[in-house]
C-alpha positions in Angstrom: -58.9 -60.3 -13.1 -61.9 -58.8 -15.9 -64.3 -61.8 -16.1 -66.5 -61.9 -19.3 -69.6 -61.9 -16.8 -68.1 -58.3 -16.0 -68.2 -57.0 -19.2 -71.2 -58.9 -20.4 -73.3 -56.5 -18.8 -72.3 -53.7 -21.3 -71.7 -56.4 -24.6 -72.6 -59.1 -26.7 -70.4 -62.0 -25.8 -68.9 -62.6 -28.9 -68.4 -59.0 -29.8 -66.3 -58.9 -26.1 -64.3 -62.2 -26.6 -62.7 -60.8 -29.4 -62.3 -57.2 -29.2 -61.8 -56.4 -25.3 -61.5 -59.6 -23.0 -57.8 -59.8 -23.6 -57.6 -56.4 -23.5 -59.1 -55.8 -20.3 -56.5 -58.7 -18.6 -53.7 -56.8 -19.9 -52.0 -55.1 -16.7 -52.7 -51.7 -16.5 -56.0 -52.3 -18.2 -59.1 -53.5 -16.5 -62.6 -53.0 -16.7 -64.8 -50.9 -17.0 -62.4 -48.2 -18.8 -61.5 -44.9 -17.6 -64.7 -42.3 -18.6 -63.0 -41.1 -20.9 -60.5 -43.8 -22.5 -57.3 -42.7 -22.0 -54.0 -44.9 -22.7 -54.3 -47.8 -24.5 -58.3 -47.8 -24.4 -58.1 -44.8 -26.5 -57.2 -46.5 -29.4 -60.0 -49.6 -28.9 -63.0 -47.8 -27.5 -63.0 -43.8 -28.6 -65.9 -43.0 -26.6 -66.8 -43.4 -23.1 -68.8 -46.9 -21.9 -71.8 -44.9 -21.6 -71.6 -44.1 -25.4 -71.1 -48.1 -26.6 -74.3 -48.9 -23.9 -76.4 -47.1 -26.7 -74.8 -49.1 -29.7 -76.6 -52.5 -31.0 -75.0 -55.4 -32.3 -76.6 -57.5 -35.1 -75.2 -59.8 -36.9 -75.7 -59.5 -40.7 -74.3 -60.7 -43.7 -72.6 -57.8 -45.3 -69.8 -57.6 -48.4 -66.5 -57.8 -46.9 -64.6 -57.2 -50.2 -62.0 -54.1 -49.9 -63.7 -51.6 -51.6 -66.5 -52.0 -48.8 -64.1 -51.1 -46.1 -63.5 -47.8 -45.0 -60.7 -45.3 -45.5 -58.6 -46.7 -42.4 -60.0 -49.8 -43.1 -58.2 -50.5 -46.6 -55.1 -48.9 -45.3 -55.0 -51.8 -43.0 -55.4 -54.1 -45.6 -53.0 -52.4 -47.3 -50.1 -52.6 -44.4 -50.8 -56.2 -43.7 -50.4 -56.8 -47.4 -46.8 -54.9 -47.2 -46.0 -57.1 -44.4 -47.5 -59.9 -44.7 -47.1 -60.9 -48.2 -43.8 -58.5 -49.7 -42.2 -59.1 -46.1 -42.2 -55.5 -45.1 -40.9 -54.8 -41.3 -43.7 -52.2 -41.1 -44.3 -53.2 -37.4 -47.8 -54.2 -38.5 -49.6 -57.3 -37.3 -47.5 -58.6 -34.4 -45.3 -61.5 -34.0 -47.5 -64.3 -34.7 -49.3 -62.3 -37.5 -48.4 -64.6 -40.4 -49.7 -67.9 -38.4 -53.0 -66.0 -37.7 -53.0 -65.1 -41.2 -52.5 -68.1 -42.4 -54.9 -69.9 -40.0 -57.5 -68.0 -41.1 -57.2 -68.2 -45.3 -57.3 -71.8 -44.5 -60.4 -71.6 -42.6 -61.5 -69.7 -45.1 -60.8 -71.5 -48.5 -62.2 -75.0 -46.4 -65.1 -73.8 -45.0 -65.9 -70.4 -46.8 -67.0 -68.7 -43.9 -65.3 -66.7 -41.3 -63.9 -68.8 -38.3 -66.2 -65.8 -35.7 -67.3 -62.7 -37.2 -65.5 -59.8 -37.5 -66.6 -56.9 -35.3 -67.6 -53.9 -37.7 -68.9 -50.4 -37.4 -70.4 -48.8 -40.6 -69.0 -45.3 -41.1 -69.3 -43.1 -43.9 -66.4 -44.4 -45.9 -67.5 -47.7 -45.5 -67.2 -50.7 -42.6 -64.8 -49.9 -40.4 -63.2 -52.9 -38.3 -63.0 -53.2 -34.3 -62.1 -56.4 -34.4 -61.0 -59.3 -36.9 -58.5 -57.9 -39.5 -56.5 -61.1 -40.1 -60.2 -62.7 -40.6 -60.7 -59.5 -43.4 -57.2 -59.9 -45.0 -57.8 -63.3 -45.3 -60.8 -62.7 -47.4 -59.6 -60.0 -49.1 -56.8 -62.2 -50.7 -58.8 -65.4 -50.7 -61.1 -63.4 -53.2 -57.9 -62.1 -55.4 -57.1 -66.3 -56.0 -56.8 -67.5 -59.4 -59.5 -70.1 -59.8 -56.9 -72.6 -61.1 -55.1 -72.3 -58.1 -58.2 -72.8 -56.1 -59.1 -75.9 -58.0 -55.3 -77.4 -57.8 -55.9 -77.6 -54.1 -59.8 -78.2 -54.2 -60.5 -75.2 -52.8 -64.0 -73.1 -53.0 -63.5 -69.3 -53.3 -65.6 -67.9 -50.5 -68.8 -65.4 -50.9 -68.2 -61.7 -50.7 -70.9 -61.9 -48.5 -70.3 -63.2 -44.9 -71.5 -62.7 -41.5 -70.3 -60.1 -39.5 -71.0 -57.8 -36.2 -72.4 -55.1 -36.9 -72.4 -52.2 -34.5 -75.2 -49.4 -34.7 -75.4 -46.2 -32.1 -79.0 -45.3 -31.6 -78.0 -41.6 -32.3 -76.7 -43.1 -35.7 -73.1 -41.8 -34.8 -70.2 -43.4 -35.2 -67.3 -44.2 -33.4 -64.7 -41.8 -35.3 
């Protein structure tokens, strides 16, 4: 079994709780990755460990509003609006998608902060997530309530602005 001490070496903790702790437990998984990710660690990590050894993680506050996202980024958004909110059976979120959506607005519109922060890398169409697109839904619909439904139910709109992981390579390249 992948402790977080094993992967700690390589990560922050945070940024490893949430994007590849789980992941690593799967069977079949493991840790360290194959050099280079093949399977199912090609779509989390697209570059070998040695690669995400040279990338820092800050955290900042940053504008998570949708037109900050990147390209693949809003067309996440996008399907977990289609199945989220029309009902679409796009395949997109998993099983317990709408209770982790719905976690996280309330979090959201109680607090007005992010339960953890997301885990993004800054490409050139914008902030591309790793990790935490329930957390970035959330937002991006908390942020498209009427302000008379958010005072019926003596809620606060959250900030555009909120802390996030922010992943930098020392090359300045990114993960694409």
């Amino acid at each position: 079994m992948t402790t977080l001490e094993d992967i700690k070496k390589d990560l922050p903790d945070d940024v490893i709780d949430q994007w590849l702790l789980k992941f690593a437990n799967q069977e079949g998984m493991g840790w360290p990755p194959p050099d280079p990710p093949t399977g199912r660690w090609k779509l989390l990590i697209t570059h070998p460990l040695s690669w995400w050894k040279d990338v820092t993680w800050t955290q900042e506050k940053r504008d998570c509003g949708f037109d900050n996202l990147s390209i693949d980024g809003r067309k996440t958004m996008n399907n977990l609006y289609k199945s989220l909110i029309l009902g679409e059976d796009n395949g997109f979120g998993g099983d317990d998608s709408k209770a982790r959506f719905a976690r996280q607005l309330g979090i959201l519109l109680n607090t007005g902060e992010f339960e953890r922060p997301p885990v993004l890398f800054p490409i050139a169409s914008g902030l591309s997530p790793l990790d935490g697109n329930h957390r970035l839904y959330a937002h991006v619909y908390a942020m498209g309530v009427s302000d008379e439904e958010l005072a019926a139910n003596n809620f606060a709109r959250p900030t555009a602005s909120q802390t996030v992981w922010i992943a930098s390579h020392k090359d300045g390249e990114d993960p694409g």
